[in-house]
Backbone and ligand atoms as CSV (ligand in chain L), in Angstrom:
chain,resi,resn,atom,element,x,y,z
A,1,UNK,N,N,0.828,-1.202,0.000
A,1,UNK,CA,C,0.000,0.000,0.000
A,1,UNK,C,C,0.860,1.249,0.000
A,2,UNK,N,N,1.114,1.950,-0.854
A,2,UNK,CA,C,1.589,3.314,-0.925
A,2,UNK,C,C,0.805,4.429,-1.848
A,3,UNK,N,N,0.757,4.884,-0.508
A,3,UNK,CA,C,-0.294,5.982,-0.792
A,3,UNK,C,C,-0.371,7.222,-0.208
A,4,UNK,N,N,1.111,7.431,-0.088
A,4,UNK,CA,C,1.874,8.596,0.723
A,4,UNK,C,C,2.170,9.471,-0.638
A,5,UNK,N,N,1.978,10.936,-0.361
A,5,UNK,CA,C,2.575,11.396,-1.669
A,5,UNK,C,C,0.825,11.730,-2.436
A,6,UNK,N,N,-0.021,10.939,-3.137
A,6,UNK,CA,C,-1.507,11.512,-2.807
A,6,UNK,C,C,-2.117,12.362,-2.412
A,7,UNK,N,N,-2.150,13.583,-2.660
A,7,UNK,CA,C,-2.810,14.449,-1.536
A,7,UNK,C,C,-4.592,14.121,-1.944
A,8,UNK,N,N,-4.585,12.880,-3.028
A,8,UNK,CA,C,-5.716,12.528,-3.697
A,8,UNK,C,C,-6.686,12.080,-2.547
A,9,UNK,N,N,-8.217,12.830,-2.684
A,9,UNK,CA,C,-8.928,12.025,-2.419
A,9,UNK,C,C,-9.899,12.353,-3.629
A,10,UNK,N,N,-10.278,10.624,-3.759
A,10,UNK,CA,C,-11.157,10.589,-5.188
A,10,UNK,C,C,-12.278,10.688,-4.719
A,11,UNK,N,N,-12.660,11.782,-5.124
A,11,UNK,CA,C,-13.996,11.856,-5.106
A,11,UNK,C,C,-14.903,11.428,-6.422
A,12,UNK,N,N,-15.414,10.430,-6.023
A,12,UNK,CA,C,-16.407,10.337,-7.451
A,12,UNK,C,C,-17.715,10.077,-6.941
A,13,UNK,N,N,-17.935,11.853,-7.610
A,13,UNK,CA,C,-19.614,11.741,-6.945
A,13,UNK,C,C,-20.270,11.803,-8.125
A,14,UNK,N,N,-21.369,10.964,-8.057
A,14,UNK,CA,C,-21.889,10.657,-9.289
A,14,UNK,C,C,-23.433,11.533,-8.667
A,15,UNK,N,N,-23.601,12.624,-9.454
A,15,UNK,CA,C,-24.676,12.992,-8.853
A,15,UNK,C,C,-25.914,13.126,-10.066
A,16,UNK,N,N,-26.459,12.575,-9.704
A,16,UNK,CA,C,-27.988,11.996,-10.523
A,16,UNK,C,C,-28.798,12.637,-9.738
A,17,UNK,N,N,-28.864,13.827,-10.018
A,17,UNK,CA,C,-30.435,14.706,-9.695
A,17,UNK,C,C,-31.306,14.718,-10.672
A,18,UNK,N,N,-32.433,14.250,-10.313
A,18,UNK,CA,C,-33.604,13.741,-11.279
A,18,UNK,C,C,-34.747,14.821,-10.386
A,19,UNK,N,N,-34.742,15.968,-11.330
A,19,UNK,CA,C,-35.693,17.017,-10.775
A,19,UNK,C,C,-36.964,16.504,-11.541
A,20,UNK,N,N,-37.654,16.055,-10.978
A,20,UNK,CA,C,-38.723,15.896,-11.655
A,20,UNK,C,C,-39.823,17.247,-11.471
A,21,UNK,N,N,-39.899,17.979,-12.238
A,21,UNK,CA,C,-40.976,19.222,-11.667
A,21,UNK,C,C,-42.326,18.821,-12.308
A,22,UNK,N,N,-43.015,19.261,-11.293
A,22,UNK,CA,C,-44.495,19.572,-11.280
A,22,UNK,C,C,-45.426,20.580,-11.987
A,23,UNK,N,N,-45.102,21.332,-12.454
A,23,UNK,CA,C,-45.239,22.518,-13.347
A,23,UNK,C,C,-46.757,22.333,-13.677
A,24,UNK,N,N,-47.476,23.072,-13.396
A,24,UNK,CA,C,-48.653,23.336,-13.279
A,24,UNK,C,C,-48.718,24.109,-14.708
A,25,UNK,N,N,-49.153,22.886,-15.668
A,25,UNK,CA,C,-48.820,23.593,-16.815
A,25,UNK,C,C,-50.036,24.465,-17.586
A,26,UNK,N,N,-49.201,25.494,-17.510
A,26,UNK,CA,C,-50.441,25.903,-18.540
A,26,UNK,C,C,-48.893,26.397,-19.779
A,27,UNK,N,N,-47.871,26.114,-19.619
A,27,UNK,CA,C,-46.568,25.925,-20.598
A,27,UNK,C,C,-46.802,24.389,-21.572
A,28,UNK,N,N,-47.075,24.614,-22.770
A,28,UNK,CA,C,-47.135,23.653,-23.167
A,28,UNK,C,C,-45.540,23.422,-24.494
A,29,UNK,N,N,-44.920,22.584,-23.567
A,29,UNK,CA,C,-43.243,22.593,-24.769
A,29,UNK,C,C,-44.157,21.914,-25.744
A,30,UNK,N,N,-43.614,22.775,-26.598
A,30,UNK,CA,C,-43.998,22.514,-28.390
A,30,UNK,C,C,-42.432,21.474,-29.148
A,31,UNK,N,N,-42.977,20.782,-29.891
A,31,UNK,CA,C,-42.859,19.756,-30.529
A,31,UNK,C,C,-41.161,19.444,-30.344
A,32,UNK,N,N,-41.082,18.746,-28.996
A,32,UNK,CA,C,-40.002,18.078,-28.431
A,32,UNK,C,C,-40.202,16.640,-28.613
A,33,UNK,N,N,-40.122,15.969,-30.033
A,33,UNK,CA,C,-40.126,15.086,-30.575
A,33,UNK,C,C,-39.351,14.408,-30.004
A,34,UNK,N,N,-38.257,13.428,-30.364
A,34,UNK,CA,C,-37.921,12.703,-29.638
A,34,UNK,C,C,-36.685,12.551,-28.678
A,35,UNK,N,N,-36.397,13.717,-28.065
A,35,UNK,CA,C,-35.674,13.967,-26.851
A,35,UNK,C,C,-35.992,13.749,-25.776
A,36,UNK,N,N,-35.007,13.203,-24.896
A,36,UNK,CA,C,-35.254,12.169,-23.973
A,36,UNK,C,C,-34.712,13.165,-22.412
A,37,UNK,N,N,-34.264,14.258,-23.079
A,37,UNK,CA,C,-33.601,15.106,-21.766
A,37,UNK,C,C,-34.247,15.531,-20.850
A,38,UNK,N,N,-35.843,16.621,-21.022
A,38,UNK,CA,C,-36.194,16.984,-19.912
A,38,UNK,C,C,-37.834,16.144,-20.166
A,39,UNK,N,N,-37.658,15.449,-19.194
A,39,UNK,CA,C,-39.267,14.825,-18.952
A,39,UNK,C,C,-39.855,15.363,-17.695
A,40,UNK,N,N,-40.838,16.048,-18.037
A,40,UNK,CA,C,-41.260,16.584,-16.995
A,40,UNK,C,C,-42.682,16.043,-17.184
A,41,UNK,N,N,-43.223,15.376,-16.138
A,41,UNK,CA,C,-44.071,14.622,-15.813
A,41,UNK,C,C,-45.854,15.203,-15.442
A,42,UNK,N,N,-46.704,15.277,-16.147
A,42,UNK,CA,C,-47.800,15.651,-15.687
A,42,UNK,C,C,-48.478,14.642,-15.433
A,43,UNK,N,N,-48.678,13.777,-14.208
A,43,UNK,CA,C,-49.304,12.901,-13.036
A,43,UNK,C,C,-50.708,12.932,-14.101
A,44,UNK,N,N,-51.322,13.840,-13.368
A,44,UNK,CA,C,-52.810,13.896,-13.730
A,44,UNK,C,C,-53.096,13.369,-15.248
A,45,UNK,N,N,-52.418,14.262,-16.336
A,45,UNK,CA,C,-52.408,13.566,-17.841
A,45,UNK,C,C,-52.058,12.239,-17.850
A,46,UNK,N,N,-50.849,12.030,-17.010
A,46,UNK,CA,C,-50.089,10.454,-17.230
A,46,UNK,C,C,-51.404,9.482,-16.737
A,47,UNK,N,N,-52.299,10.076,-15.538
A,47,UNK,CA,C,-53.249,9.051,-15.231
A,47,UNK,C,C,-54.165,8.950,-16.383
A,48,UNK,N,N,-54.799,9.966,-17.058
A,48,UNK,CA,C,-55.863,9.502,-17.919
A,48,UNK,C,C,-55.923,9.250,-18.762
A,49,UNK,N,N,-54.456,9.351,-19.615
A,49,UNK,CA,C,-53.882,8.627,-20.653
A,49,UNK,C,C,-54.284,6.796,-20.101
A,50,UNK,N,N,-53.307,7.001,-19.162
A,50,UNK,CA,C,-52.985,5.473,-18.593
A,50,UNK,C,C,-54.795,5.167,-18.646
A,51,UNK,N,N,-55.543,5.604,-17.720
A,51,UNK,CA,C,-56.990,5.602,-18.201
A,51,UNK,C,C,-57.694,4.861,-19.524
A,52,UNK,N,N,-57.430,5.556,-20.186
A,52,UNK,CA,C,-58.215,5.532,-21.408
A,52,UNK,C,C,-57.319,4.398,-22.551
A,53,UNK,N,N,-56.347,4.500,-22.434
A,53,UNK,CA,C,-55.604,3.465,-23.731
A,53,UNK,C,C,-54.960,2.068,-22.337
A,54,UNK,N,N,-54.614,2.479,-21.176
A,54,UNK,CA,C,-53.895,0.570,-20.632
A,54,UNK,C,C,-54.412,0.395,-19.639
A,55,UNK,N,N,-55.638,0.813,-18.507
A,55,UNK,CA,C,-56.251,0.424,-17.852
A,55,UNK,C,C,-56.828,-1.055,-18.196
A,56,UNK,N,N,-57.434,-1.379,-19.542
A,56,UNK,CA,C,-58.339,-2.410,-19.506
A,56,UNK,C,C,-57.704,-3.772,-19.622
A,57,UNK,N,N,-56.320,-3.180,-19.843
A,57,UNK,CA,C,-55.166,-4.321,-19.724
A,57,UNK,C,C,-54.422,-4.464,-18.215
A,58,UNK,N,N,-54.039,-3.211,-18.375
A,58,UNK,CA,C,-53.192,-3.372,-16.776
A,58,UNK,C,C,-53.767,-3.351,-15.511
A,59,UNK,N,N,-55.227,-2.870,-15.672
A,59,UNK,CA,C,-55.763,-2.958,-14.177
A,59,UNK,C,C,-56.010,-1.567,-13.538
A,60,UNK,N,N,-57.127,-1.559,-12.706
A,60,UNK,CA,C,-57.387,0.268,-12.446
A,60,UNK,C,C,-56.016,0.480,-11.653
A,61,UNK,N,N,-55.203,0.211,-11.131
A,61,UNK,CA,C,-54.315,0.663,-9.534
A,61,UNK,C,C,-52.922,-0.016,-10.037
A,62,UNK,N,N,-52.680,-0.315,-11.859
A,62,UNK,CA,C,-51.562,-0.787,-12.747
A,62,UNK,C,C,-51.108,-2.558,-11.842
A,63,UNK,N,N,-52.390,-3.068,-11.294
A,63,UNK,CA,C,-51.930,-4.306,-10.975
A,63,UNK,C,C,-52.188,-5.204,-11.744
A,64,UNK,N,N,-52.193,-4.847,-13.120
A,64,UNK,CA,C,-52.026,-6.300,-13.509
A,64,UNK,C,C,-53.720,-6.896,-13.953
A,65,UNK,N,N,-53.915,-7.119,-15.103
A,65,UNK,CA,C,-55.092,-8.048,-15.405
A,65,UNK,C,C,-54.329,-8.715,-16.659
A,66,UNK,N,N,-55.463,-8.608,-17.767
A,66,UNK,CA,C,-54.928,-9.533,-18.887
A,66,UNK,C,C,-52.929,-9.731,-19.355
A,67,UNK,N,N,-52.650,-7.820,-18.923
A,67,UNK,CA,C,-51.049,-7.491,-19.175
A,67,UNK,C,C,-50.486,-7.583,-17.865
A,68,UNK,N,N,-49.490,-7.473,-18.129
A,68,UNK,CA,C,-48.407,-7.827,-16.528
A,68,UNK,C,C,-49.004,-6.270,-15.685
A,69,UNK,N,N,-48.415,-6.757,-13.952
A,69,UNK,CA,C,-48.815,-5.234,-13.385
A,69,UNK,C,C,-47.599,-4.795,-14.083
A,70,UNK,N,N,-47.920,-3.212,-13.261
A,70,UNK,CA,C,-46.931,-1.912,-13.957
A,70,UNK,C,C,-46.662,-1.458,-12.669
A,71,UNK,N,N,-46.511,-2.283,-11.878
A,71,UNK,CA,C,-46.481,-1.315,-10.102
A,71,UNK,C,C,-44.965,-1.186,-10.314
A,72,UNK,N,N,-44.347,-2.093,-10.879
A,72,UNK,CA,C,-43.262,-1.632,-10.790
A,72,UNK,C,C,-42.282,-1.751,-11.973
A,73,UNK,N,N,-42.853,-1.395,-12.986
A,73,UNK,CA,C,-42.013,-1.150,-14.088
A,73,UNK,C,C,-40.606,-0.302,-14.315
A,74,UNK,N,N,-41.176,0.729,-13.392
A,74,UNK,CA,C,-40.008,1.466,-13.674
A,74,UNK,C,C,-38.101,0.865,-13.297
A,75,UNK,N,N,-38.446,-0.082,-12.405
A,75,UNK,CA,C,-37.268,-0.762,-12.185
A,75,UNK,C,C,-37.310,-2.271,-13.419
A,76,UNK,N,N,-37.428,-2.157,-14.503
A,76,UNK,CA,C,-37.442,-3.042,-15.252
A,76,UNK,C,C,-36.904,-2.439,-17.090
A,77,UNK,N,N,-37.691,-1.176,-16.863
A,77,UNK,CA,C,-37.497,-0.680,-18.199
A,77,UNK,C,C,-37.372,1.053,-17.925
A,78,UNK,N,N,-36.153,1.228,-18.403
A,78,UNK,CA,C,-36.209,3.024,-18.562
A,78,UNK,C,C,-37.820,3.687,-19.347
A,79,UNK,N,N,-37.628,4.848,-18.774
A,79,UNK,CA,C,-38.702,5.766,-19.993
A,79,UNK,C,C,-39.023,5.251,-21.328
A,80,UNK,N,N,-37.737,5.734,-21.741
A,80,UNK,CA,C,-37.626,5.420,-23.574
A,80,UNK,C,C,-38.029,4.199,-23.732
A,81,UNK,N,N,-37.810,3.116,-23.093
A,81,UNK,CA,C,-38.060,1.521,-23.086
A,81,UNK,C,C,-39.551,1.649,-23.487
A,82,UNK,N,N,-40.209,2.335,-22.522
A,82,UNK,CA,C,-41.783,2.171,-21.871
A,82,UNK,C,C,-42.152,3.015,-23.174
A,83,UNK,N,N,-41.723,4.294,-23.513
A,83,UNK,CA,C,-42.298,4.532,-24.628
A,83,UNK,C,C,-41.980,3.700,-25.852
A,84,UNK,N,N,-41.663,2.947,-26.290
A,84,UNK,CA,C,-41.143,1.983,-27.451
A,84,UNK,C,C,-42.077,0.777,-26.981
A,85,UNK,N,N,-42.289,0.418,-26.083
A,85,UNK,CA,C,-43.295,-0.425,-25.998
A,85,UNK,C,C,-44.532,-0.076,-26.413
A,86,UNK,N,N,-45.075,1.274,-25.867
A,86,UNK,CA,C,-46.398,2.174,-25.805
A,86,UNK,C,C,-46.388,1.990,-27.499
A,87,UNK,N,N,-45.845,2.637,-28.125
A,87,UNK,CA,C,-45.332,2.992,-29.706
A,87,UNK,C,C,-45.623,1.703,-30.491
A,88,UNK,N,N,-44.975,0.397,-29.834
A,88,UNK,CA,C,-44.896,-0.692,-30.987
A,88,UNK,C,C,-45.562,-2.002,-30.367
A,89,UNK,N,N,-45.536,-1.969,-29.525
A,89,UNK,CA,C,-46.152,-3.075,-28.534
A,89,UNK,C,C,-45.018,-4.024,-28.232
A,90,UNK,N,N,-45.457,-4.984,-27.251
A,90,UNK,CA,C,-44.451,-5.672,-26.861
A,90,UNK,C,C,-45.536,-7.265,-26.785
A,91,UNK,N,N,-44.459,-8.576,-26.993
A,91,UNK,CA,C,-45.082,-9.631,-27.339
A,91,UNK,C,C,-46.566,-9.831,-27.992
A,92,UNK,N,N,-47.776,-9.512,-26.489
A,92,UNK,CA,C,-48.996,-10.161,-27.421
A,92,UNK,C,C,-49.547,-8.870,-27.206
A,93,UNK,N,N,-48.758,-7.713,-26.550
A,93,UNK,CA,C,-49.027,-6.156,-26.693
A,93,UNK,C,C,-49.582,-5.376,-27.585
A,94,UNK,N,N,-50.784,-5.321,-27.779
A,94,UNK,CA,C,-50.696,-4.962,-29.415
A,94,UNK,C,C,-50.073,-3.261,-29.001
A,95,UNK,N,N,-49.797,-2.380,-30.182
A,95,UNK,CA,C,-49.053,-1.222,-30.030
A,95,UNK,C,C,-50.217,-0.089,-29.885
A,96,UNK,N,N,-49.649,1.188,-28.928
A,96,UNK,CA,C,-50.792,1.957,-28.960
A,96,UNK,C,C,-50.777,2.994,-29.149
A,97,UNK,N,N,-51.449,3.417,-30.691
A,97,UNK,CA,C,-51.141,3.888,-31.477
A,97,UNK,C,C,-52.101,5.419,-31.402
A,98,UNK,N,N,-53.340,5.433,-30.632
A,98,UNK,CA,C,-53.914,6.597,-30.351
A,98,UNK,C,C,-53.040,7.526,-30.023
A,99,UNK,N,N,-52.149,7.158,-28.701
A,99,UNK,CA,C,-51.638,8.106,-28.195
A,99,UNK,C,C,-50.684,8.943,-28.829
A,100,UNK,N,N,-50.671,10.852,-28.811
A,100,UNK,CA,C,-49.564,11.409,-29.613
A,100,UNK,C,C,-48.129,11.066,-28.769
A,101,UNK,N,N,-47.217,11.589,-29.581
A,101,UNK,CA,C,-46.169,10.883,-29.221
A,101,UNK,C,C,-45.769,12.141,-27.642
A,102,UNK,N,N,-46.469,12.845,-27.326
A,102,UNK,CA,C,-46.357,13.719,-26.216
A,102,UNK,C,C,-46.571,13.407,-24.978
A,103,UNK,N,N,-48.095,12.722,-25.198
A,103,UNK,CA,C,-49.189,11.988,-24.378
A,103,UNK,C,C,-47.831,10.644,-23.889
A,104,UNK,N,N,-47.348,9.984,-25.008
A,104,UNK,CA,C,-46.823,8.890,-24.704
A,104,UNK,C,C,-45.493,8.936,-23.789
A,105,UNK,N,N,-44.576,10.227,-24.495
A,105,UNK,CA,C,-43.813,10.243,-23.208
A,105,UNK,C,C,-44.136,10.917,-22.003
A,106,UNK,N,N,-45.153,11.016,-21.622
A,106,UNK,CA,C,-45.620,11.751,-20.385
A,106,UNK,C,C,-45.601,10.281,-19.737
A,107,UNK,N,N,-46.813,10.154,-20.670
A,107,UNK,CA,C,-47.272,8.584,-19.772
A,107,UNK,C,C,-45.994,7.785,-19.482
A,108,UNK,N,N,-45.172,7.358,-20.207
A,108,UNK,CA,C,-44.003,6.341,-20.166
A,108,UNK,C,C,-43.405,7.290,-18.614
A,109,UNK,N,N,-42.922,8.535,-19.421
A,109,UNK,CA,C,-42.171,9.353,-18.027
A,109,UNK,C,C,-42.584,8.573,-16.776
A,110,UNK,N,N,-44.318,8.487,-16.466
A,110,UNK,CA,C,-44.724,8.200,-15.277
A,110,UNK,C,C,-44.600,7.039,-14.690
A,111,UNK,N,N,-44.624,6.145,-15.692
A,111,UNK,CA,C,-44.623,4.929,-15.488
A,111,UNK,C,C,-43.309,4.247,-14.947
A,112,UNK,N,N,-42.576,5.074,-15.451
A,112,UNK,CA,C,-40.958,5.375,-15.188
A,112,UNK,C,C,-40.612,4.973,-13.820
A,113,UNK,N,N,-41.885,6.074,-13.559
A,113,UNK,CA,C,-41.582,6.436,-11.731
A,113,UNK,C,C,-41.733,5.252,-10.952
A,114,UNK,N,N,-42.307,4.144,-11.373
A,114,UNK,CA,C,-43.052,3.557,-10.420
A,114,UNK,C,C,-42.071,2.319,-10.624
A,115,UNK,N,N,-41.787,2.171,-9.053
A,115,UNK,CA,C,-40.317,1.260,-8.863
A,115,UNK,C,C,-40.813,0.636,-7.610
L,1,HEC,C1,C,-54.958,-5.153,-25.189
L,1,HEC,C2,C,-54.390,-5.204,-23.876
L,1,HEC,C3,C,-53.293,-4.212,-23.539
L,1,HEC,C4,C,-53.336,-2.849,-23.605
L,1,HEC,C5,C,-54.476,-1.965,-24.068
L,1,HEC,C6,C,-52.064,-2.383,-23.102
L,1,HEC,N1,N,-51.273,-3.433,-22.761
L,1,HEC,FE1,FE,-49.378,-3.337,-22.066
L,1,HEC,N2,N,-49.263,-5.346,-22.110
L,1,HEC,C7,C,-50.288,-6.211,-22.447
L,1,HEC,C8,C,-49.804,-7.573,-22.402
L,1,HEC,C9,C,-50.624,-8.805,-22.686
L,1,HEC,C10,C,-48.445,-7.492,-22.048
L,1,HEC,C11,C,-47.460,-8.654,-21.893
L,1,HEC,C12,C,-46.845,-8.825,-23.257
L,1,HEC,C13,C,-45.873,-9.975,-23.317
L,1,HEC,O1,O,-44.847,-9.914,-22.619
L,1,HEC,O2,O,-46.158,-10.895,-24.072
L,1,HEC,C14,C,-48.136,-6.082,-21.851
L,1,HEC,C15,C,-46.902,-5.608,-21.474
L,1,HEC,C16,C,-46.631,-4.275,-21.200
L,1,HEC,C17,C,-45.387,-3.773,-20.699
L,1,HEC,C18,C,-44.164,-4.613,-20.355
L,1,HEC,C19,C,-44.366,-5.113,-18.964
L,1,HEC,C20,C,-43.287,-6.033,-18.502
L,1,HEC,O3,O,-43.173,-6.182,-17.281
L,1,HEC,O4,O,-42.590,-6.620,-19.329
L,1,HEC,C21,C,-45.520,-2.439,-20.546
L,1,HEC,C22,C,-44.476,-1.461,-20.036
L,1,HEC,C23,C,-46.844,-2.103,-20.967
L,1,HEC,N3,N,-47.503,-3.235,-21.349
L,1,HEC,C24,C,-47.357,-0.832,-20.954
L,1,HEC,C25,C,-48.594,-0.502,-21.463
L,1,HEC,C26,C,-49.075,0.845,-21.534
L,1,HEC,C27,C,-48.326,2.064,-21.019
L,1,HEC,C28,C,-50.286,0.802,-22.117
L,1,HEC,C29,C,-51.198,1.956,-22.474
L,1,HEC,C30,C,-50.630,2.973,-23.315
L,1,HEC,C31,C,-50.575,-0.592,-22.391
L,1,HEC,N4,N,-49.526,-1.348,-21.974
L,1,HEC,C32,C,-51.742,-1.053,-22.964
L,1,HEC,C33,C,-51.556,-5.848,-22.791
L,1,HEC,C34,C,-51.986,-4.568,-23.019
């Protein structure tokens, strides 16, 4: 061990701040196609999306009926993952194609969350 001479201390801070803001939008970002940088999450939209296009699969409370739950997706598949699924479907998934591609990364964003 020599480690005299060093005045090193390594710092390796890996800092992953994931601001997720709340933004009470009445800001609507215009056509941030497919950038993956700032997802900022609207809950309420992400629910009635989730509502209206994967409830009748995933279950009112994302536990799970005909499709797997989603309680905890987010530790399985990043955002982008979840939107590429949403987009193309996955196995007997069929793809869901209503949603704009805005709606979809909101929703994915949210789904994100849930670990
Ligand atoms: C017609 C029923 C149906 C609808 C509607 C549906 N899903 Fe699915 N979903 C499934 C099934 C079935 C699977 C499992 C597919 C497989 O692995 O074969 C699945 C899998 C998934 C997975 C992967 C889960 C995992 O653990 O691997 C995600 C994520 C997902 N769905 C998200 C969504 C979202 C978000 C929506 C709404 C935009 C949605 N699904 C709508 C049936 C559906």
């Amino acid at each position: 061990m020599n480690r005299s001479g060093w005045k090193g201390v390594v710092l390796t801070s890996v800092v992953a701040i994931t601001v997720v803001g709340c933004s009470q939008g009445s800001q609507t970002d215009s056509s941030q196609g497919e950038s993956n940088e700032t997802i900022t999450v609207d809950a309420a939209k992400a629910e009635a999306s989730y509502q209206s296009n994967c409830m009748g699969c995933h279950g009112q409370d994302l536990e799970g009926a005909q499709g797997p739950s989603l309680q905890k997706v987010g530790s399985k598949y990043s955002a982008k993952k979840i939107e590429t699924i949403i987009q193309g479907g996955i196995g007997s998934m069929p793809a869901q194609v209503s949603l704009d591609p805005k709606e979809r990364k909101n929703l994915a964003g949210w789904l994100a969350e849930k670990k």
